[in-house]
N, C-alpha and C positions, 0 to 999 in steps of 0.2 A: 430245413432240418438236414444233418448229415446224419447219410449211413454208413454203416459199417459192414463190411462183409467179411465173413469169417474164414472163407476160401477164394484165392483166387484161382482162376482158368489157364492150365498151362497149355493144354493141349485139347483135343475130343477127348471129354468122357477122362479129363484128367483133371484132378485139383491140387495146391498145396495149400496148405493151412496158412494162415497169414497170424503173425507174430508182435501183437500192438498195434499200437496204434500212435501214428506220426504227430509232433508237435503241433501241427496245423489240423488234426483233428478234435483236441480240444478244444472247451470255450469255456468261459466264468459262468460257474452256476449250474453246470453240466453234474449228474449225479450218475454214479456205474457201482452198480451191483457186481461183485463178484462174488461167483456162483462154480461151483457146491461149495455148501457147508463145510465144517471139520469139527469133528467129534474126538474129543480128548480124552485118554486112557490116564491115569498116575504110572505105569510104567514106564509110558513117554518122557512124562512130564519128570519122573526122577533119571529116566537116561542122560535128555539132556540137561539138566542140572548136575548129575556126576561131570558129564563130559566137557560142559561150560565152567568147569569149576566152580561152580555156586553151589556151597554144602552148607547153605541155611539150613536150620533144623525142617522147617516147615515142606521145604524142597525133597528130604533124601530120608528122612525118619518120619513113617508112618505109625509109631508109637504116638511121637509127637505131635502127629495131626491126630488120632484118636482124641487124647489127653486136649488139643487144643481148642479144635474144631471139631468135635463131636464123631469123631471119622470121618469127615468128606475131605479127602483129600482134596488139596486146592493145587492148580496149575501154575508152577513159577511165572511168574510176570514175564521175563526176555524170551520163554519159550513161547510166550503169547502172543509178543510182539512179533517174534521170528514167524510164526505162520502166518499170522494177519498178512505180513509184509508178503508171506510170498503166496497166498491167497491173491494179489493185486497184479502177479507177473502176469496175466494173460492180459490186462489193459494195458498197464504201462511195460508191457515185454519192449518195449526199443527206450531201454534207458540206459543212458552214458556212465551214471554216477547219481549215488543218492544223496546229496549234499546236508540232508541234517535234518534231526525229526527236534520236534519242541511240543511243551502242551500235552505230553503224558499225561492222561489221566485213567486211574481203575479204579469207579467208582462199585462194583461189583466183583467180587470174587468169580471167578472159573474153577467150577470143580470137575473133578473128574467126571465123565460122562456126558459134559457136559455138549451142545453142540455149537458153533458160531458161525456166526455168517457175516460178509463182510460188505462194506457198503464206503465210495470214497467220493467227496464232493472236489470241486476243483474250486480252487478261492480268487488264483487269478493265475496271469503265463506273460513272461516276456522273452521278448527276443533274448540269447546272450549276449550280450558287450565285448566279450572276446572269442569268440567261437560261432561262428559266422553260420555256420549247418547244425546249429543243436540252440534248444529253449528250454527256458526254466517253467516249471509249474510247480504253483504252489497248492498243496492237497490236503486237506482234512479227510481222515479216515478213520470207520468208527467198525467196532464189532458189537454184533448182538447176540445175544444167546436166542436159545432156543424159546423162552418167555417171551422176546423182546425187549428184555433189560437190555440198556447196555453197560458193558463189560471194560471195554478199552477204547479211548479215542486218540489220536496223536493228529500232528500234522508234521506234514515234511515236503519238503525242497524236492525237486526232483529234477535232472539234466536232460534232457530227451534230444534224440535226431529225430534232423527236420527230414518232411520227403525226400527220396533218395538219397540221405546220407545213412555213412555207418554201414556195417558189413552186410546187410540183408540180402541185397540182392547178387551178390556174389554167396552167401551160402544156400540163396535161393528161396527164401522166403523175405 
């Protein structure tokens, strides 16, 4: 079994936080909870909706979620997807590039108030073919509400540096 340590030893009585985890400590079939939760407001959810450009009715008119959905306001989908994703930076924080998410699926609505927690299996990892210090993994990652419905599941690509490569240890973590 590997472990994972959350801090490493600089000094006596000194630690840095350690930032991911290295292509070589994944494995197929490895499951990582990322933790805390996120609880989602409608002012968010129509911030970014204004800001992302997506002026669906259902996104920015709370008339029109009354009228639609009973008033529960529902959380845009890419705002959904934007936290989920960044829910996962403390596991995969050493990544190069996210090469492509596939297999959207939201089979439950998020409404506001709602809470989510996220949860990412690893499918498989190969060395790259052209980048000789970074690997690919492939990830399914799902969110659940605070029920345990789940909400959104996607998969995606992901580039990672292998040990010792990529800027860590020159910024020091």
């Amino acid at each position: 079994m590997t472990t994972f340590y959350s801090h490493r030893k600089v000094a006596d009585h000194t630690y840095i936080e350690v930032a991911g985890i290295e292509f070589e400590g994944f494995a197929e079939g490895q499951i990582f909870e990322h933790r805390p939760g996120r609880t989602f407001t409608a002012e968010e959810s129509r911030l970014h909706a204004i800001r992302s450009l997506d002026l669906s009715m259902r996104n920015v008119d709370a008339v029109y979620n009354e009228k639609v959905y009973g008033g529960q306001e529902i959380i845009g989908e890419s705002f959904l997807i934007s936290v989920l994703t960044a829910l996962t930076t403390k596991t995969f924080g050493k990544v190069v590039a996210n090469l492509g998410w596939t297999n959207m699926q939201f089979p439950v609505p998020v409404h506001a108030g709602d809470t989510i927690y996220a949860e990412s299996e690893i499918l498989g990892k190969r060395e790259s073919a052209s980048r000789p210090g970074q690997g690919i993994l492939s990830v399914k990652t799902r969110a659940l509400n605070q029920r345990g419905e789940e909400v959104c599941s996607f998969e995606r690509r992901i580039l990672l540096y292998k040990r010792g490569q990529g800027p860590y240890e020159a910024a020091g973590y």
